[in-house]
N, C-alpha and C positions, 0 to 999 in steps of 0.2 A: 156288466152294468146294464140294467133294464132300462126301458126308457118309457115303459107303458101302454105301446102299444105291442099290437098280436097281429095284424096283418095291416101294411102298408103297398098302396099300388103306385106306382111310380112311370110315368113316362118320359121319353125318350132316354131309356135306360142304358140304354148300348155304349153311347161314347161317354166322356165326359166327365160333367156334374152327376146325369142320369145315373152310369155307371156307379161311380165312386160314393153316392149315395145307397145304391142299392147292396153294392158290399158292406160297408158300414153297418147297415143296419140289419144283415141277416147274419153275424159277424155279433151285433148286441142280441142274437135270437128272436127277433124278426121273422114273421114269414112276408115276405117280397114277393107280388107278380111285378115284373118288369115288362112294360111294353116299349116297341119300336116300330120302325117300319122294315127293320133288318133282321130277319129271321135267325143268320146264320152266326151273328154276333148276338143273340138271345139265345142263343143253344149253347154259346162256347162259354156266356156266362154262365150259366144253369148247372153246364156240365162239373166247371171250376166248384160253384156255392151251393150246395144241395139244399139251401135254405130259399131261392132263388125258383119263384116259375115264372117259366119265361112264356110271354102272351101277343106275340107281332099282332100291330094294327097298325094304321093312319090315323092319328089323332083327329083327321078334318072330314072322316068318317062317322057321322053320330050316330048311325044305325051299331057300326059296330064298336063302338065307344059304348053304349048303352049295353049292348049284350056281352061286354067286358066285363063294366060293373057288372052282372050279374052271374057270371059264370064264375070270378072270384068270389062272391058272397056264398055264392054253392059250395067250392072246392076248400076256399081260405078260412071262408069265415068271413063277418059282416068288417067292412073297410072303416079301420081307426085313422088312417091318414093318406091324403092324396095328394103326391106332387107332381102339379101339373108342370112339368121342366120341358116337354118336347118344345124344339124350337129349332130357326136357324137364321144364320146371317148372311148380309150381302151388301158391301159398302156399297154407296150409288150418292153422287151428287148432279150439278148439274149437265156435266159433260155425259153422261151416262144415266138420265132419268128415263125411267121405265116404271108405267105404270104395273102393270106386270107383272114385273118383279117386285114393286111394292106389293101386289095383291097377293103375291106367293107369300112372303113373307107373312103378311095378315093372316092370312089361311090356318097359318101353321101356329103363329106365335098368340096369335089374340082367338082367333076362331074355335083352335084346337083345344084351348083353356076354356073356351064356355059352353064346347061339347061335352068338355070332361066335367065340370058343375053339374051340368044339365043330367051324366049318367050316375053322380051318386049324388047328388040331393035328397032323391024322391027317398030312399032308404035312412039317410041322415036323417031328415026331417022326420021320420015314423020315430025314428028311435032316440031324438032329441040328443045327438051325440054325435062327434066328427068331428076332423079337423081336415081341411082345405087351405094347401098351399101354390101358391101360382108364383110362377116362377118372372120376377120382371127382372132388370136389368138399374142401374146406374143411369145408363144410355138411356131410362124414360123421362129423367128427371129435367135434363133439357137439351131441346136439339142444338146439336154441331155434325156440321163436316167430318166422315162421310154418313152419314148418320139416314139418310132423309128417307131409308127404307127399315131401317132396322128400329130406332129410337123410336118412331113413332107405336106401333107394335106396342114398346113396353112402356110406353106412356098410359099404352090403351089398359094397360094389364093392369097398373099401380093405381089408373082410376076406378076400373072392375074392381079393386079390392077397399079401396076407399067408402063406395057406393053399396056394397055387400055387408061391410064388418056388422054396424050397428043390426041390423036386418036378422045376417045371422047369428050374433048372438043372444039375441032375444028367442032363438030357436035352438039355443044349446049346442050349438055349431062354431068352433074356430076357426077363423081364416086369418091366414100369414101372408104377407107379402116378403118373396126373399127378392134381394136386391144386390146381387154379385158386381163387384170393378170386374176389372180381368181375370179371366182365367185361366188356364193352360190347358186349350182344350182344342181337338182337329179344326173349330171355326174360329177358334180364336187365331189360329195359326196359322188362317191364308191372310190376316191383315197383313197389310202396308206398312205401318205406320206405329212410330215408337206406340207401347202400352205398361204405362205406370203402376208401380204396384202388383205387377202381375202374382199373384198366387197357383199354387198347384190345385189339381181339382179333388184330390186327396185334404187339404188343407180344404176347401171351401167345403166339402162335407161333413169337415169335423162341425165346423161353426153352426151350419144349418140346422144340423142334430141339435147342437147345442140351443139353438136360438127355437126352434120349436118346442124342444121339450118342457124349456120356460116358455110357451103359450106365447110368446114375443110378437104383435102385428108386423112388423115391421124388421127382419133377419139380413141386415145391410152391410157389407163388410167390401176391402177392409177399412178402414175407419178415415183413410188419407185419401180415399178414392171420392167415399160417400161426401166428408166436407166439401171438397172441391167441386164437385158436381152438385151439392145442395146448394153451395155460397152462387154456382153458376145460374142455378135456378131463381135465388133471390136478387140477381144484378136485374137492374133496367136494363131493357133492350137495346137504349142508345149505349150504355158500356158494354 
């Protein structure tokens, strides 16, 4: 089953979403470079999907974010889709606020995604074509407990894509907002605290594929998560 595109770049590929995306799609004959900050789990995937080049960086790197993009456009071929997925978590409320660690957070989860814009635009934009997906969260739509480092993060994200759409699609460019509840993934699995809904991250890359390849703004699942966190976002403050 095609999906249309020919070469997809993909970050925080190593665990996960990242992972289980990057299978997926070199798996539909896809060529996939996969980035991370983990060298040795980008080799051992590489080594398993010969469809798979494996490219370690820092997302909060733009110098080499920038020379990413271009060294796939060299070797893969000009980039039909980016998912910008790296990310991480870390509950924090008030007993346990750290600026800090919010700013670690931001770094990775909001920063790392306007690096990665910033390194294929300039190519998009020549060639009036691309699709740009950034990875937000449920968790942006409104803050709770523990949330006060993570949610905001992908609040920032789900507004970057808000702010962007019309923009770029007047440039011939797609941008998606994926929007996962739980997932079953190494950061989902130092929470605390019951998580409703949880899916596999094999199941959440079926959807994504699915939700992108319909051009969909908006890739939100699953559908019991997304209500309840939207109806949260439409309550008055005082409820």
């Amino acid at each position: 089953m095609g999906t249309g595109w020919r070469t997809v770049w993909i970050t925080g590929a190593s665990t996960g979403i990242g992972r289980a995306l990057a299978v997926a799609l070199t798996e539909r004959g896809v060529r996939v470079a996969a980035s991370a900050r983990s060298a040795d789990k980008l080799a051992h995937l590489a080594a398993e999907y010969s469809g798979i080049a494996p490219l370690p960086l820092d997302v909060t790197d733009l110098p080499a974010m920038t020379q990413a993009a271009r060294s796939i456009e060299g070797t893969l071929g000009p980039i039909d889709l980016v998912v910008l997925n790296a990310g991480i978590g870390e509950s924090m409320h008030s007993r346990n606020f750290s600026a800090a660690k919010a700013g670690r957070l931001m770094a990775v989860n909001y920063q790392g995604v306007l690096n990665g814009i910033e390194a294929v635009l300039p190519s998009m934009l020549a060639r009036r074509a691309g699709h740009i997906a950034l990875m937000g969260s449920v968790a942006g739509y409104r803050g709770v407990p523990p949330g006060a480092a993570y949610g905001p993060t992908k609040a920032a994200v789900i507004n970057l894509g808000e702010a962007l759409r019309r923009d770029l699609a007047l440039s011939g460019i797609t941008i998606s907002l994926i929007n996962p509840g739980y997932v079953e993934t190494s950061m989902s699995g130092a929470n605390k605290f019951e998580m409703p809904y949880i899916i596999s991250a094999e199941d959440a890359a079926a959807r994504i594929v699915h939700g992108l390849r319909k051009g969909k703004f908006e890739v939100a699942f699953p559908w019991q998560a997304v209500a309840l966190t939207k109806l949260g976002r439409a309550m008055p403050n005082w409820l």
